[in-house]
PDB file of N, CA, C and O in Angstrom:
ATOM      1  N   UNK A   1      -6.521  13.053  -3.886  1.00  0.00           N
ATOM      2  CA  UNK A   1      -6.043  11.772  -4.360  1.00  0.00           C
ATOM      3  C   UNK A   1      -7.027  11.281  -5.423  1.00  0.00           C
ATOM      4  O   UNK A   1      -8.253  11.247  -5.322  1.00  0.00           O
ATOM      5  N   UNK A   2      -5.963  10.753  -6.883  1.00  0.00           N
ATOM      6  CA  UNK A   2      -7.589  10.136  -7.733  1.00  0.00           C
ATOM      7  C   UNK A   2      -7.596   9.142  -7.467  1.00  0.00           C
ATOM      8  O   UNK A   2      -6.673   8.478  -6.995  1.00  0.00           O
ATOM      9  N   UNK A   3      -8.956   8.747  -7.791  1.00  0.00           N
ATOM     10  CA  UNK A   3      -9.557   7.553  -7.487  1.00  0.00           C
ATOM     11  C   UNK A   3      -8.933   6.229  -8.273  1.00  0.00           C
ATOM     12  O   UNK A   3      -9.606   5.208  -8.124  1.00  0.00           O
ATOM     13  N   UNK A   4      -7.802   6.113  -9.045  1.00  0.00           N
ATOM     14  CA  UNK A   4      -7.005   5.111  -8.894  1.00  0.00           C
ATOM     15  C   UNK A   4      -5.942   4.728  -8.153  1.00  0.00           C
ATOM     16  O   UNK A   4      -5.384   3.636  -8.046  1.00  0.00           O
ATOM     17  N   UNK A   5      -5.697   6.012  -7.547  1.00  0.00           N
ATOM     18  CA  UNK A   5      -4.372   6.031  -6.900  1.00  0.00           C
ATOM     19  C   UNK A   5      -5.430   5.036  -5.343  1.00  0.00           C
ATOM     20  O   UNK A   5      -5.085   3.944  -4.891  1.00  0.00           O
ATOM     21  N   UNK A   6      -6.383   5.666  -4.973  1.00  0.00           N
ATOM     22  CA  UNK A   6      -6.965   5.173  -3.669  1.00  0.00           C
ATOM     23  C   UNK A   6      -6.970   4.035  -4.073  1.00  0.00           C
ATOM     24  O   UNK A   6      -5.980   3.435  -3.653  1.00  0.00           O
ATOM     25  N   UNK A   7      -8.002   3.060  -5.077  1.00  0.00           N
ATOM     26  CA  UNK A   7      -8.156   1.817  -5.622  1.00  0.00           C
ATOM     27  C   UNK A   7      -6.659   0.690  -5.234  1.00  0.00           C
ATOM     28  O   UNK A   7      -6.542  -0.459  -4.808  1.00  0.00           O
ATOM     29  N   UNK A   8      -5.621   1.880  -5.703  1.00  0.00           N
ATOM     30  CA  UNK A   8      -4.278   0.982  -5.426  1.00  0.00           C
ATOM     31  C   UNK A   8      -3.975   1.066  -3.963  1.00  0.00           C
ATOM     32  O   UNK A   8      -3.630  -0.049  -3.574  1.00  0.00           O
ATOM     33  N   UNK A   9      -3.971   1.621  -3.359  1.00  0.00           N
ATOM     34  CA  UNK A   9      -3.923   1.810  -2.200  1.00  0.00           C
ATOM     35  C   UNK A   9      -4.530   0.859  -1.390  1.00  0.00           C
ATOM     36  O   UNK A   9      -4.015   0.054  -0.614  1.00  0.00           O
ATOM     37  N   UNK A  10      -5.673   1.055  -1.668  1.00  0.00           N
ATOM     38  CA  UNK A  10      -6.969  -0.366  -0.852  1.00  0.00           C
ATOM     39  C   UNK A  10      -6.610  -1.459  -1.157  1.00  0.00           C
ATOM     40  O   UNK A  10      -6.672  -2.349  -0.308  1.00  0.00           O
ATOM     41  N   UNK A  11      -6.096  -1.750  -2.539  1.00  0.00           N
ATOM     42  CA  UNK A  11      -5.381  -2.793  -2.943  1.00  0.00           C
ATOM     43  C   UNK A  11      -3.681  -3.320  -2.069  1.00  0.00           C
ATOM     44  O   UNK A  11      -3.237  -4.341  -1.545  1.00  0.00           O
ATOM     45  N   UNK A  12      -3.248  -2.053  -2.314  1.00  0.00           N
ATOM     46  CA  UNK A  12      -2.107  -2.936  -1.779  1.00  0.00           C
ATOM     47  C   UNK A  12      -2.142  -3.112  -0.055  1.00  0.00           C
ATOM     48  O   UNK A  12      -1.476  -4.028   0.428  1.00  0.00           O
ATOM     49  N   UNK A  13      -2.852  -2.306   0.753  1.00  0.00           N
ATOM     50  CA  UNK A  13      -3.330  -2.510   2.036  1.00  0.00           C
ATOM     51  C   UNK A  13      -3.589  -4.160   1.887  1.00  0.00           C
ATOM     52  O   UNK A  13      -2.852  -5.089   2.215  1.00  0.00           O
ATOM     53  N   UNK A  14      -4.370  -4.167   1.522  1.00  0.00           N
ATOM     54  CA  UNK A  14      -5.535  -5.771   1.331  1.00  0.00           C
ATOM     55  C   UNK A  14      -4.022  -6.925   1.499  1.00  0.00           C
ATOM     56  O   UNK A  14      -3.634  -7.731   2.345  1.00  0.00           O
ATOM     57  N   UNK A  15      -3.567  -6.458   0.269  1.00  0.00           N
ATOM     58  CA  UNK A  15      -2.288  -7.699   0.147  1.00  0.00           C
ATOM     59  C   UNK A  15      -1.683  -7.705   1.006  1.00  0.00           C
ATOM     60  O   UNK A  15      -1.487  -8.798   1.538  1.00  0.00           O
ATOM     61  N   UNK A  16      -1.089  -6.528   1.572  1.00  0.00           N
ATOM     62  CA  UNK A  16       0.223  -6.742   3.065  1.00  0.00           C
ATOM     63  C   UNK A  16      -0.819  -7.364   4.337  1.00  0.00           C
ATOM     64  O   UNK A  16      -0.293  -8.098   5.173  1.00  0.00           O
ATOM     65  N   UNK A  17      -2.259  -7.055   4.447  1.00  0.00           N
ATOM     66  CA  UNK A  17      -2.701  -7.790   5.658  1.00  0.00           C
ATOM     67  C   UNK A  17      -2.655  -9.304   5.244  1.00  0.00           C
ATOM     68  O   UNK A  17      -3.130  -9.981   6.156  1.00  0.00           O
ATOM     69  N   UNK A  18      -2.291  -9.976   4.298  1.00  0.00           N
ATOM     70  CA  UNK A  18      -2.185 -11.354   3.594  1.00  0.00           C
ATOM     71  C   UNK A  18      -0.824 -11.738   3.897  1.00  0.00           C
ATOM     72  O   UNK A  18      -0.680 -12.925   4.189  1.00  0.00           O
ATOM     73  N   UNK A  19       0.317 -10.929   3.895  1.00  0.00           N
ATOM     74  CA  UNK A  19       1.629 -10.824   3.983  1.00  0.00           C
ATOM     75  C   UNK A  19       2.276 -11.176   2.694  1.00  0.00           C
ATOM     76  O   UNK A  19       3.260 -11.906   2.580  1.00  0.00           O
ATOM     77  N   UNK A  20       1.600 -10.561   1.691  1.00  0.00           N
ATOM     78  CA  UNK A  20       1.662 -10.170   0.039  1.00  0.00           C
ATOM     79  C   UNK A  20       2.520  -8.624  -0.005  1.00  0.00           C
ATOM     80  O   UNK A  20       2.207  -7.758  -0.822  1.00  0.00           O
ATOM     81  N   UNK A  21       3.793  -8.414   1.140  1.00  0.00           N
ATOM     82  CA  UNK A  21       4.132  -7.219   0.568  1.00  0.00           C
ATOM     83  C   UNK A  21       4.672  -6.848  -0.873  1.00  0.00           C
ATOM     84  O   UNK A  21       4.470  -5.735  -1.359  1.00  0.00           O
ATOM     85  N   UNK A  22       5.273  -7.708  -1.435  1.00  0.00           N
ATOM     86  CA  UNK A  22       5.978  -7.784  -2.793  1.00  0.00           C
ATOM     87  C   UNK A  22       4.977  -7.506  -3.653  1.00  0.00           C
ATOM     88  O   UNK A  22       4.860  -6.519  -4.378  1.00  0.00           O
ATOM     89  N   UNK A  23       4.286  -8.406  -3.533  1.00  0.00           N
ATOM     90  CA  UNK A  23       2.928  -8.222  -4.749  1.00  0.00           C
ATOM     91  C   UNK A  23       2.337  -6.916  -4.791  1.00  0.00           C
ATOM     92  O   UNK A  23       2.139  -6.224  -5.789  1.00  0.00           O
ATOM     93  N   UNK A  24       1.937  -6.520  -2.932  1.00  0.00           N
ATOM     94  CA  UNK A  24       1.714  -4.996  -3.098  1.00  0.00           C
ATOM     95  C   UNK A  24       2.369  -4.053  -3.399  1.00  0.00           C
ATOM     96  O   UNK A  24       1.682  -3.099  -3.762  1.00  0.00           O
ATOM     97  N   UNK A  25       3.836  -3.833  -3.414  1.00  0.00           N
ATOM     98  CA  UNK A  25       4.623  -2.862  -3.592  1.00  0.00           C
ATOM     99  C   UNK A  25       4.575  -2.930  -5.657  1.00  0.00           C
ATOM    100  O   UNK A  25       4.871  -2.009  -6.419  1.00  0.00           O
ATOM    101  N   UNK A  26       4.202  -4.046  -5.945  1.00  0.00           N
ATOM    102  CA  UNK A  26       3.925  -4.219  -7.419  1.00  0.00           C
ATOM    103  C   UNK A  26       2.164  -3.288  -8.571  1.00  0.00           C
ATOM    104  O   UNK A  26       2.033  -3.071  -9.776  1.00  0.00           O
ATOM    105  N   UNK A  27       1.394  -3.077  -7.592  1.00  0.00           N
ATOM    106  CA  UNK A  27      -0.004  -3.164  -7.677  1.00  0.00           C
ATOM    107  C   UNK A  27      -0.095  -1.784  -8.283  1.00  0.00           C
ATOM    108  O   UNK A  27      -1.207  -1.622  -8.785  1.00  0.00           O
ATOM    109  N   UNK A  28       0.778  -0.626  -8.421  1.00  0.00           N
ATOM    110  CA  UNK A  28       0.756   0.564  -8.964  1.00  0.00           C
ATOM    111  C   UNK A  28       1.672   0.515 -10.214  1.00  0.00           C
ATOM    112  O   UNK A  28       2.487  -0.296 -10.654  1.00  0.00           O
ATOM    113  N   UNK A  29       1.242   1.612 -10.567  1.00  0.00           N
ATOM    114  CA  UNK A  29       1.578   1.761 -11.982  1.00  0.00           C
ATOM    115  C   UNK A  29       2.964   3.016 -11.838  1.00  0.00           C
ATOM    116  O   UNK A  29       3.408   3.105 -10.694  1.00  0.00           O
ATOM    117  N   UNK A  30       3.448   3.690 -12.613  1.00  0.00           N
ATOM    118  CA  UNK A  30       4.618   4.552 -12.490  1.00  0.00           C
ATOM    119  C   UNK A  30       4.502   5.674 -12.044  1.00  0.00           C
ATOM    120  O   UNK A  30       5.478   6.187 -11.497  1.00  0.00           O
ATOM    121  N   UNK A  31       3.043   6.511 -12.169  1.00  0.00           N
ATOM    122  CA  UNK A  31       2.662   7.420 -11.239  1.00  0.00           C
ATOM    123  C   UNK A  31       2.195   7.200 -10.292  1.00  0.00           C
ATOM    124  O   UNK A  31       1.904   8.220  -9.669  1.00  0.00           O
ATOM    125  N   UNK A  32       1.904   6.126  -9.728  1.00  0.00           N
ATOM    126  CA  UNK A  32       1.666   5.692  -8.355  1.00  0.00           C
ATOM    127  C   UNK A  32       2.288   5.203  -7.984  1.00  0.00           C
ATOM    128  O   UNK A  32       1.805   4.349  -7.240  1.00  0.00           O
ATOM    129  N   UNK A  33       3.562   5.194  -8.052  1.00  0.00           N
ATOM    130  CA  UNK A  33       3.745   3.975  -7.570  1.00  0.00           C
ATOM    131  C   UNK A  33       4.874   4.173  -5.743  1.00  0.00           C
ATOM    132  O   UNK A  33       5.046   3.491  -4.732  1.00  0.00           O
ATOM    133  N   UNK A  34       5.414   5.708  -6.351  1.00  0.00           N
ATOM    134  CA  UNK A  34       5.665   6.680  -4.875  1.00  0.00           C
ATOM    135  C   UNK A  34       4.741   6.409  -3.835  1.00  0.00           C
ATOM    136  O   UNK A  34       4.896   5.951  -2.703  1.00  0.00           O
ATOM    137  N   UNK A  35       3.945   6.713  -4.339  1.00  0.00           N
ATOM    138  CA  UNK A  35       3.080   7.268  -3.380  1.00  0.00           C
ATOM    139  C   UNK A  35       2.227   5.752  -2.680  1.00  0.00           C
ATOM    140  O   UNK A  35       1.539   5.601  -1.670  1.00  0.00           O
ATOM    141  N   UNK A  36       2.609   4.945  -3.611  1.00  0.00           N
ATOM    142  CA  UNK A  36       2.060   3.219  -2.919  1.00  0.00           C
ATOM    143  C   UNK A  36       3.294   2.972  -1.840  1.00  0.00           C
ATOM    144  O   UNK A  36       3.006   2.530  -0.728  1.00  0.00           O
ATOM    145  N   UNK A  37       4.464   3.219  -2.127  1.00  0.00           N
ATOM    146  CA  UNK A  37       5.508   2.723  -1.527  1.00  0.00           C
ATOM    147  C   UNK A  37       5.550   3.191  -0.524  1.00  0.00           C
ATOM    148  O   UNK A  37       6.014   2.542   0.414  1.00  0.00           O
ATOM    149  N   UNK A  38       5.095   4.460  -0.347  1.00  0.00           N
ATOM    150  CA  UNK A  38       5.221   5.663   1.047  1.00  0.00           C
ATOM    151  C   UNK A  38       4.394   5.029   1.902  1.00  0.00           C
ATOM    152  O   UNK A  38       4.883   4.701   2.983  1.00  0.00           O
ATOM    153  N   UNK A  39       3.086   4.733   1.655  1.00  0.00           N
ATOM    154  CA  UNK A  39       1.656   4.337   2.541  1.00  0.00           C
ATOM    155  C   UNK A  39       2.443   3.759   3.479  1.00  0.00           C
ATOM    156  O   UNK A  39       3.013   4.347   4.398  1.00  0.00           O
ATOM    157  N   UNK A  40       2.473   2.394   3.193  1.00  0.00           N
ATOM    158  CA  UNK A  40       2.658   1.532   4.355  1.00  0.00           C
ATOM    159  C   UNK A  40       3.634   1.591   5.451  1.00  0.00           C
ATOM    160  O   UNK A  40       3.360   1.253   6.602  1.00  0.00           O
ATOM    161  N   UNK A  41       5.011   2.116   4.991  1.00  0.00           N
ATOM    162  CA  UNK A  41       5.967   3.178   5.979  1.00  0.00           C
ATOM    163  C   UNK A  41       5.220   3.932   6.880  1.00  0.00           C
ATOM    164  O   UNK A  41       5.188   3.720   8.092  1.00  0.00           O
ATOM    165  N   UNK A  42       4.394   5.138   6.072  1.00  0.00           N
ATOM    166  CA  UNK A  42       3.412   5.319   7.332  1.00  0.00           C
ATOM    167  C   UNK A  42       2.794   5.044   7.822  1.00  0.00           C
ATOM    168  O   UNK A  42       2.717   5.608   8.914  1.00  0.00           O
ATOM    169  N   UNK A  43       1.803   3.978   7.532  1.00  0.00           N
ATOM    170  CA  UNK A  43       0.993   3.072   8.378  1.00  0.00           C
ATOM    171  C   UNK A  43       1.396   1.676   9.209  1.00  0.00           C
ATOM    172  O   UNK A  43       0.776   0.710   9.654  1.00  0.00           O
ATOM    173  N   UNK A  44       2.644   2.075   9.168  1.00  0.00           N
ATOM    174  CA  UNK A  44       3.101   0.422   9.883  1.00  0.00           C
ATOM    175  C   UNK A  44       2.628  -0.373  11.249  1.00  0.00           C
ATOM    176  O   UNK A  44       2.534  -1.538  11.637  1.00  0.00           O
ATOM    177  N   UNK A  45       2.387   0.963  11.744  1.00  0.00           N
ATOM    178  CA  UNK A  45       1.729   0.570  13.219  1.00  0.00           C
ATOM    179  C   UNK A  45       0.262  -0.221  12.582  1.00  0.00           C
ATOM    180  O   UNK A  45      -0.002  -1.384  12.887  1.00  0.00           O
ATOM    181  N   UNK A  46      -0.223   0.236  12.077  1.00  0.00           N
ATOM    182  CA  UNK A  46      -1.662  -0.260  11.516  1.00  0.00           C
ATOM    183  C   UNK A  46      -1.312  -2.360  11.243  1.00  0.00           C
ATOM    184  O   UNK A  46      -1.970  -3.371  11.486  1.00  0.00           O
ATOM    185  N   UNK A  47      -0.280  -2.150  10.787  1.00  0.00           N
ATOM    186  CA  UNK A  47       0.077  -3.560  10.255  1.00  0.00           C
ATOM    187  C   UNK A  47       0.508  -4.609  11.735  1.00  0.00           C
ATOM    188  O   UNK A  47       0.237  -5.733  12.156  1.00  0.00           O
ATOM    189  N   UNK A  48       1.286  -3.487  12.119  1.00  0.00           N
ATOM    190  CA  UNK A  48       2.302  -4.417  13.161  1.00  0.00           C
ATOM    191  C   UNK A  48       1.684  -4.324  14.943  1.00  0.00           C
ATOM    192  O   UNK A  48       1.929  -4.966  15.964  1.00  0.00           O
ATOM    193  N   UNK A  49       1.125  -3.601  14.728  1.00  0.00           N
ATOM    194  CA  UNK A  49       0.031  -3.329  16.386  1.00  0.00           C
ATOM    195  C   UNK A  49       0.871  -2.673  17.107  1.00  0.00           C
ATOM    196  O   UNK A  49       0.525  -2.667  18.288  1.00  0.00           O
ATOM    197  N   UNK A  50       2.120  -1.947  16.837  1.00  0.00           N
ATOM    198  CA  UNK A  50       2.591  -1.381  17.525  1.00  0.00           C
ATOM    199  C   UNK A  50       2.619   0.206  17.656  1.00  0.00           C
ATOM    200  O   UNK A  50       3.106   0.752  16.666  1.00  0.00           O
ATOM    201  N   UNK A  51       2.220   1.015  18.618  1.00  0.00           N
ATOM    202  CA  UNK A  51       2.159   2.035  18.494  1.00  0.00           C
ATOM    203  C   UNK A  51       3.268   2.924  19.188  1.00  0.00           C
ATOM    204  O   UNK A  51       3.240   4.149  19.070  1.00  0.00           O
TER     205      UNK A  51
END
């Protein structure tokens, strides 16, 4: 992963624990921006405490 793609990543993490999902799903650019959208789908438990 390059190190902007992570940057966005940490970024849009940051915003959805704010409940900034919009803004985060915004925070990548056109080659990232898959791969921003995917994260949090897979990490939802992380968000929602549910495992």
């Amino acid at each position: 992963m390059c190190d902007s793609t992570r940057h966005a990543l940490e970024r849009a993490a940051d915003l959805i624990r704010h409940n900034r999902l919009v803004e985060a799903m915004a925070t990548a650019d056109e080659f990232e921006s898959a791969e921003i959208r995917q994260w949090p789908i897979d990490h939802a438990d992380d968000f929602t405490g549910e495992f």
